[in-house]
N, C-alpha and C positions, 0 to 999 in steps of 0.2 A: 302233789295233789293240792288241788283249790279249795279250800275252806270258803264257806260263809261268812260274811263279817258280822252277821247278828247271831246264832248260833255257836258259831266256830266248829260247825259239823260239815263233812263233806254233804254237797249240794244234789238231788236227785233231780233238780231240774234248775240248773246253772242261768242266773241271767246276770249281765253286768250291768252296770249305771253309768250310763253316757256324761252323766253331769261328774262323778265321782270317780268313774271308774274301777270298782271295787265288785265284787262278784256277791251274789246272795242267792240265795233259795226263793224260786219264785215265790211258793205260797207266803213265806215269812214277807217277802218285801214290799208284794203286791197290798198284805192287811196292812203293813203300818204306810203305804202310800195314801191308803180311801183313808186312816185315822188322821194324818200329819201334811201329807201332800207335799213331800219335801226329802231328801235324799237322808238318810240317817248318820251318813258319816259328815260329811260337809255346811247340811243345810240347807243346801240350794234347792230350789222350787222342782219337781219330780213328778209325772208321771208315767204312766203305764206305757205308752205310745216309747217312753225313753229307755226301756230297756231291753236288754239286746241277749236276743237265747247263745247260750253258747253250746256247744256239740261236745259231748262226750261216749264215752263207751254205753250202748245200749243193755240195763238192766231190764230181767222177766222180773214184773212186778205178780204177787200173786190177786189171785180175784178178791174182789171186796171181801172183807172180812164180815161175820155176822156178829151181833153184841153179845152172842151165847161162846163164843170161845176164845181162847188162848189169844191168836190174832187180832181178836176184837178189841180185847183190853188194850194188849200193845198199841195198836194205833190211838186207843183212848188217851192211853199213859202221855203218846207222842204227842197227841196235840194239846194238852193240859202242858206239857213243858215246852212246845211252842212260845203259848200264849204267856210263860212263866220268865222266858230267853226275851221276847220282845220287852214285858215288864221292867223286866232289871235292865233293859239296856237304853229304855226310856229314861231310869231314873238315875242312871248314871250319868246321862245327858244333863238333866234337869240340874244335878248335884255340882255338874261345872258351872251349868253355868250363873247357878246360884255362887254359887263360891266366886266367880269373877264379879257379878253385883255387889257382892257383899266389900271385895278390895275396891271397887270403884269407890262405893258410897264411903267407905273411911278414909280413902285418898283425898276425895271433894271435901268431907266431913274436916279433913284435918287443913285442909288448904284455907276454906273458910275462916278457922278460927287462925290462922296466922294474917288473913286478910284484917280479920275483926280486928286482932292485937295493933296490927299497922297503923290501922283508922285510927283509932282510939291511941294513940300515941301520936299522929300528924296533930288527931283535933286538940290534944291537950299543948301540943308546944305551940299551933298559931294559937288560942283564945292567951296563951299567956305572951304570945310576941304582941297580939293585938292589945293587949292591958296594957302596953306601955305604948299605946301610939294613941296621938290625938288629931281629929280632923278639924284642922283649920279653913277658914271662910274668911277671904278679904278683899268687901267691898272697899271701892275707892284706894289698892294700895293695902290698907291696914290691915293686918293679919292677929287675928283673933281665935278665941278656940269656941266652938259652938255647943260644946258642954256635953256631947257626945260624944266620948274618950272610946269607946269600945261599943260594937254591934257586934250581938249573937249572930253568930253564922247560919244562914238558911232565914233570915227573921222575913216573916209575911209580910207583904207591899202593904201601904194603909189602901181601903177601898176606892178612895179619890183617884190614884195611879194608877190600880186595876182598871177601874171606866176609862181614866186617858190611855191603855192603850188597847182597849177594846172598841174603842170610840176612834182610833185613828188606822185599827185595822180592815175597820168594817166602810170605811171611808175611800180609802187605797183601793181595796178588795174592790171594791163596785166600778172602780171605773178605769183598772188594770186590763182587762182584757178588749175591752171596746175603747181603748186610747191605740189611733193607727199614730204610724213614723209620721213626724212631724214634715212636710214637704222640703224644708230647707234643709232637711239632713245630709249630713256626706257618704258619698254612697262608695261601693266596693272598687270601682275604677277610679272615682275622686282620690282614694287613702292609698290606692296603689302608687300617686304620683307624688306623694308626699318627701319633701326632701327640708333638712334642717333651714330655717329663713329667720332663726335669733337665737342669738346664745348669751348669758349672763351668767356669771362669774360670783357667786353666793358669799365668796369669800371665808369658806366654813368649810373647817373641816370635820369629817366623820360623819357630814348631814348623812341620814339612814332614809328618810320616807317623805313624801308628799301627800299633801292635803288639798283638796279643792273646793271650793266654797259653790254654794247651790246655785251661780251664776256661770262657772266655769271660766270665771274671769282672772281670780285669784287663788293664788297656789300659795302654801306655807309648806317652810321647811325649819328644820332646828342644828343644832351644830352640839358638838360633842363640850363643848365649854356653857351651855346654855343658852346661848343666843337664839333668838328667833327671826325670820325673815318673811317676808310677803311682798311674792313675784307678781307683777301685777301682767298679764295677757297682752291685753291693749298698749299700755302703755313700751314694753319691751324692759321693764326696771324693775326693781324691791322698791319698796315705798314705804315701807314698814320693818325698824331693824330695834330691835328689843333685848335686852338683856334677863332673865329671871333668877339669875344665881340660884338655880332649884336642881342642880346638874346638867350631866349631859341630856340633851334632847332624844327619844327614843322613837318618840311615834306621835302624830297627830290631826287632828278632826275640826270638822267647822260647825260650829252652833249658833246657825244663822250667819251674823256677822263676827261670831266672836271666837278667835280661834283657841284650842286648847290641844293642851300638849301632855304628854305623860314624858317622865323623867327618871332617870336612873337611880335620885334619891327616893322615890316613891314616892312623890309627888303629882297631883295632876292637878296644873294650873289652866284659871280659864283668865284671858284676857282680852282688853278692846282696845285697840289704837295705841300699842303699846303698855299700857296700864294692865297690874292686874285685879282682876275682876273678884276672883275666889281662888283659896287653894284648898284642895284637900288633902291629907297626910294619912291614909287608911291602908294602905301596903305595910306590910312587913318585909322590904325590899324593895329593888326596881319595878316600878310600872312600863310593862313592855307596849301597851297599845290602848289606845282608845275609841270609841265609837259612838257617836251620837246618834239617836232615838228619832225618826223617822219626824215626830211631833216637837222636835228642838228643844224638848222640856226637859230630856233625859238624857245621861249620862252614862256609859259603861267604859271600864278600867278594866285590863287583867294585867297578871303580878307574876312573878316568879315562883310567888306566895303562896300558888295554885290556884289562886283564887280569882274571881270576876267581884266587883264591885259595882253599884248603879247605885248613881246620883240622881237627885232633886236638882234641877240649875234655876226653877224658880223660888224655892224657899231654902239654897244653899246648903243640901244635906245629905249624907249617907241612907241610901230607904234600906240595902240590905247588902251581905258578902255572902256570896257561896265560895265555897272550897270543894276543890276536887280531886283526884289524884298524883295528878301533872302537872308540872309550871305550865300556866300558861302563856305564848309567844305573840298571838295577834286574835282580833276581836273583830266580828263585822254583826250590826243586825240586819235581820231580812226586814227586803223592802215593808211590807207591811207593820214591820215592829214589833210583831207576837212571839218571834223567836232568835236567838242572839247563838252565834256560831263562834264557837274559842277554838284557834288552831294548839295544838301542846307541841312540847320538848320531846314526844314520843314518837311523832306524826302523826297522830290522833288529829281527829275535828269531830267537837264537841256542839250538840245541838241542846239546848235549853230552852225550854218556855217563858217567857219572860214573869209572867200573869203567878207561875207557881212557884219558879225560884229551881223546877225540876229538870234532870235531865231529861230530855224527850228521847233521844237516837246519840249513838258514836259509829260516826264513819272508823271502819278499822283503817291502821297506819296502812299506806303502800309503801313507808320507806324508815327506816329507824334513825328520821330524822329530825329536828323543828320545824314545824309549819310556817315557812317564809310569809306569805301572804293566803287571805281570803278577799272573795269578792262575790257578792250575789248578785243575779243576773233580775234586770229591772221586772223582768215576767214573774219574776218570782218563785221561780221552779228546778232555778240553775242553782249552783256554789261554785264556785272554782276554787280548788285549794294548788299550793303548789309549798313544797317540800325543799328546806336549806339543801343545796348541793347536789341536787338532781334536775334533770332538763325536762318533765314529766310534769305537765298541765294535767291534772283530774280536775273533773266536772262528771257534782254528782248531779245528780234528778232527785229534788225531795219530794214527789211525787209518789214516787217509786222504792225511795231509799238505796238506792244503787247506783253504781258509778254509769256513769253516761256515755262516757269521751272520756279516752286519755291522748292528750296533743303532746309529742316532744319538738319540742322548739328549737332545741339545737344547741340549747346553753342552758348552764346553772341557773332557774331562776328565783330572782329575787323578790321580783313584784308581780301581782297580777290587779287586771282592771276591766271591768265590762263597761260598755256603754251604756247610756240611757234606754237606747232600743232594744240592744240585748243580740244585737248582730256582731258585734266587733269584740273578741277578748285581745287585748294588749294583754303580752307579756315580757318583762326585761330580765337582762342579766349581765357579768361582764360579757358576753359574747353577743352583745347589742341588742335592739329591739324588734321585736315582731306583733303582727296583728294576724290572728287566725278570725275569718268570716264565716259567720252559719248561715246557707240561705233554707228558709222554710220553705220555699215550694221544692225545691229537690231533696232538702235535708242532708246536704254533703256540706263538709267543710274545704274551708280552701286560704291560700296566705297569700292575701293584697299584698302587703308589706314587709320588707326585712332591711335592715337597718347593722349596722357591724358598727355600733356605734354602744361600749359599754356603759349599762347602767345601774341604779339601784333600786328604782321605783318609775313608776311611768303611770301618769291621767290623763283623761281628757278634756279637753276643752268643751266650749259650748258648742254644741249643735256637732260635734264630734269634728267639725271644722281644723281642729289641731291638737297633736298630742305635744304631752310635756313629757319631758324623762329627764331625771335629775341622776348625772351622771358619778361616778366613782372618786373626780377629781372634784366637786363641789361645783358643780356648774349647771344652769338648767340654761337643754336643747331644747327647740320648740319643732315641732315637723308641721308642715303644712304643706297647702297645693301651692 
């Protein structure tokens, strides 16, 4: 015999539940569908249309009962314990699934406070790493401490900073989307004929990355002994070879004409013609990456430390550090300067405001790895992050906040790079170099170039005329037509 599942009496008018599959008494199932509108065992959305008669042995029901007898009451009795049977079976429901909220909220509840304890245990060991480090500034060579031993982490920009880069975003902004491709540009059949036509020999080993200077004429690279180099385009040479005894070279940026480099001993020195210009000493550990400010005034570091750092480069000074959860591995700002992108140790890419010091968005990891390289797209709308150890190009939309494009290239990569136009992502790896091309009138991607030529990093030149990619053995390939 088939019981009811709200009841548990046998059913005088059996229907089942399409969505549940569980047998009920119509009248019981029918009132808690117009109450709940929802199947009672499962939950799922239910109604009347969904349930299904089933056939049993025909019962003589007697004639309606009148309120003056015996019968009358019984069917009274009957449907007071009807309406008695759904109650309790309501708040048996209710009673789970209070009792699951209640283990969630102390699950979250207690996860929190072990977050808390974390926090509050990172922040107390860096403010006391940071009490013992002091930021040095050395114009001409001479290296001095500028009496600023330690900065509160999260400490507010002075107003003067706020304005410059509210003043160089709204600059950018205006004239980003009415700037057409420049006519001389190299275009997608141009790059597909691209084949190696100079190569130099850096003399360095361990170099990790390249830097290009806002001409695209000069390339900096650094070497695991701290030397520094500057590959000149034009000329097919290094023209600039520098020593800074400040460690190995990790990562480096061009500030105007002056190039600066982050260092293994947590350093990030800026220098000009050899000379150094300033140093800062604000890591507690290696500085993995640097990134210059769109208006050449400003400076950003990230460290191992967790942390991001930005620099004053006209008055030689630390404005503030934030800390965050995860070392971070490389550093890029968006084109317009309002917001600074930190790849992590997690494969996280971390979005920041520059203006607040706040996180704004975290792309979640695709891969439980270090974020090899970042690179914004000149529109302003693109990132391209790519992951140590995986062949997997992501390109978010910050638009949108979601992934856009994922391109696999073919190889581990190492480097990535957009162009000025914002049509061409280089990407390298040992398993050599490739350009993936976006065209905007069909909105399909496609690969001009591939290259079995391994590398570690890879830029572009001016006018996209020629890529550079500084290879595995210390040498930088140039491609061109």
């Amino acid at each position: 015999m088939v019981l009811c599942a709200i009841s548990g009496e046998a059913p005088e008018q059996p229907v089942a539940s399409r969505k549940s599959g569980n047998v009920f008494e119509r009248r019981l199932i029918e009132a808690y569908i117009s109450e709940n509108g929802t199947d009672p065992v499962n939950g799922e959305e239910l109604s009347v249309d969904d349930l299904i008669d089933l056939k049993q042995s025909r019962l003589v029901k007697p004639r309606p009962p009148t309120l003056t007898s015996i019968p009358a009451l019984l069917s009274s009795f009957q449907n007071e314990w009807d309406a008695l049977v759904l109650e309790t079976f309501q708040l048996k429901q209710q009673l789970a699934e209070t009792r699951q909220e209640l283990s969630t909220a102390l699950y979250y509840n207690d996860s929190a406070q072990r977050v808390i304890a974390r926090l509050q245990k990172e922040r107390d060991e860096a403010r006391d790493a940071l009490s013992r480090v002091s930021v040095t500034a050395a114009p001409n060579g001479a290296s001095h401490t500028n009496g600023d031993a330690m900065q509160v982490d999260g400490q507010e920009l002075p107003d003067e900073i706020v304005a410059k880069v509210e003043d160089t975003q709204q600059k950018l902004m205006a004239t980003r989307r009415k700037r057409p491709v420049p006519e001389d540009w190299a275009t997608g059949d141009a790059i597909a004929s691209y084949d190696i036509k100079a190569t130099a020999d850096t003399q360095f080993t361990g170099a990790k990355s390249l830097a290009v200077d806002e001409t695209g004429d000069f390339f900096l690279c650094g070497d695991s002994d701290g030397a520094v180099g500057i590959y000149d385009l034009k000329q097919a040479a290094f023209t600039t070879r520098s020593n800074l005894g400040a460690g190995a070279v990790l990562h480096g940026a061009w500030a105007k004409d002056k190039p600066v480099v982050a260092t293994s001993s947590g350093a990030v020195v800026v220098t000009q013609e050899g000379t150094v210009q300033a140093k800062f000493q604000q890591h507690a550990g290696p500085a993995t990456a640097v990134a210059v400010h769109p208006s050449n005034d400003l400076l950003a570091s990230a460290g191992i430390d967790k942390s991001y750092v930005l620099y004053d480069l006209q008055q030689t000074k630390v404005l503030t550090q934030v800390f965050s959860d995860y070392e971070l591995t490389t550093i890029a700002f968006h084109p317009d300067g309002h917001l600074l992108a930190a790849g992590t140790s997690d494969g996280s890419t971390l979005l920041y405001d520059i203006k607040t010091s706040q996180l704004a968005h975290t792309f979640a990891a695709s891969a439980a790895a270090p974020v090899s390289g970042l690179s914004f797209s000149e529109n302003g709308t693109w990132l391209a992050s790519s992951t140590q150890g995986q062949s997997a190009v992501t390109i978010y939309d910050l638009r949108k906040l979601n992934v856009l494009k994922t391109l696999d290239v073919g190889t581990a990569v190492t480097g990535v790079s957009w162009d000025y136009t914002g049509q061409f992502l280089a990407a390298c790896g040992p398993g050599g170099v490739v350009v993936s091309q976006y065209s905007k009138s069909t909105k399909a991607w496609s690969e001009p170039l591939r290259k079995a030529i391994g590398a570690v990093d890879v830029k572009w030149g001016a006018n996209a005329k020629s890529l550079v990619a500084l290879t595995g053995e210390g040498a930088v390939s140039v491609f061109g037509a």
